[in-house]
C-alpha positions as CSV (number, residue, x, y, z in Angstrom):
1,X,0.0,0.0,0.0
2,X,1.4,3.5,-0.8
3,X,0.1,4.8,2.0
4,X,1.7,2.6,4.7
5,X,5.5,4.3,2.6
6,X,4.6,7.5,3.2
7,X,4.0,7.1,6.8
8,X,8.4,7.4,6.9
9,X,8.1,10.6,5.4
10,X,5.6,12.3,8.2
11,X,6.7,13.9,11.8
12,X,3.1,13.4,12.9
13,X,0.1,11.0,11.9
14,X,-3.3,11.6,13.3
15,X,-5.8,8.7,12.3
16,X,-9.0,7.6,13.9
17,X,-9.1,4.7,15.4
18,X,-11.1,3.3,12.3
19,X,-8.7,5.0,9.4
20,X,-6.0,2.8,11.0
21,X,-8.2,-0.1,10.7
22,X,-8.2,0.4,7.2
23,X,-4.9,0.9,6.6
24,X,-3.1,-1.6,9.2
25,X,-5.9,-3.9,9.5
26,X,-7.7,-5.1,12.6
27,X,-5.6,-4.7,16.2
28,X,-6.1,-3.1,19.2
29,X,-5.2,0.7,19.0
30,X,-1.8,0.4,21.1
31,X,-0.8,-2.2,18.5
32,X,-1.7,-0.2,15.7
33,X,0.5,2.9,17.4
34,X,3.5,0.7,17.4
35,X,2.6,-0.4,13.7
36,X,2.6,3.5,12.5
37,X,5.8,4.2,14.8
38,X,7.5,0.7,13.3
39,X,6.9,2.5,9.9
40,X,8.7,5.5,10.8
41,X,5.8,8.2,12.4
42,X,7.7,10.2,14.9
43,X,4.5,11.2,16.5
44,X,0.7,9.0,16.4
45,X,-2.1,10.9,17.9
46,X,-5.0,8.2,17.7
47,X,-8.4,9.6,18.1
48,X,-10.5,6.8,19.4
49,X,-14.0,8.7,19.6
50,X,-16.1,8.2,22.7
51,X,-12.9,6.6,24.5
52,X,-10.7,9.8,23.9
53,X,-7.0,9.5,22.6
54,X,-3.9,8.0,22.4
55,X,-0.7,10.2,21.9
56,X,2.6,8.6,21.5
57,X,6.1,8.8,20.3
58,X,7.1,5.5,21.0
59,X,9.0,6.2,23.9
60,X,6.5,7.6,26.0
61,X,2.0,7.5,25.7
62,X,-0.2,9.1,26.8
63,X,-3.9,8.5,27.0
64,X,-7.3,11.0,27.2
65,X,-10.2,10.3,28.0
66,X,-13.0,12.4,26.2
67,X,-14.4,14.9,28.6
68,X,-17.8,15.1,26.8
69,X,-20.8,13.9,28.9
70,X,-22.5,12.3,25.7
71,X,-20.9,11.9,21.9
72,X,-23.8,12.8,19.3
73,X,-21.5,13.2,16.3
74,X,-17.9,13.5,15.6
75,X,-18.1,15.0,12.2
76,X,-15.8,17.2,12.0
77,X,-14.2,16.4,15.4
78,X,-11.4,14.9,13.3
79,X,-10.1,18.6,11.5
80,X,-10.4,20.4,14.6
81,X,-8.6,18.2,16.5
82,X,-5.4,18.4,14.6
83,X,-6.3,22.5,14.6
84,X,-5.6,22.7,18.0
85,X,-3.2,19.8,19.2
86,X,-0.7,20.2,16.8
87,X,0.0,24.2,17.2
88,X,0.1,23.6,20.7
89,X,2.8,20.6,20.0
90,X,5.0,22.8,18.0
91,X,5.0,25.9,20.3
92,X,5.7,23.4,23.9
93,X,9.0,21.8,21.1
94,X,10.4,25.3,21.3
């Protein structure tokens, strides 16, 4: 898959729990971390929906737990993630 040989060329990767599904294949999401960090991510941030995220650099993870009270939809939950996490990763690396 052409996907999976890009994954070397990326500092961060930020899939849902159910895009890596589709492009590592069934696991549990820790598993699927190592798989995108055994392909060369430097950073994984793995949304997981209701159960929150995962964040991890293969030395270290983290995990989050959603603080909504009830998930109706997470349309769009996906873009604005990445709008606010990753800023905030780059400015705490300086």
């Amino acid at each position: 898959m052409v996907l999976k040989k890009l994954i070397s060329k990326v500092d961060i990767i930020k899939p849902s729990e159910i895009d890596a599904e589709r492009i590592l294949g069934s696991d549990t999401p820790e598993n699927q971390i190592k798989k995108f960090i055994d392909l060369g991510a430097k950073l994984v941030i793995m949304t997981l929906g209701k159960d929150g995220a995962i964040v991890s650099n293969g030395v270290e993870t983290i995990t989050f737990e959603t603080l909504a009270k009830e998930i109706v939809d997470t349309t769009g939950l996906e873009m604005h993630f990445g709008q606010v996490f990753i800023p905030q990763y780059e400015e705490s690396r300086k």
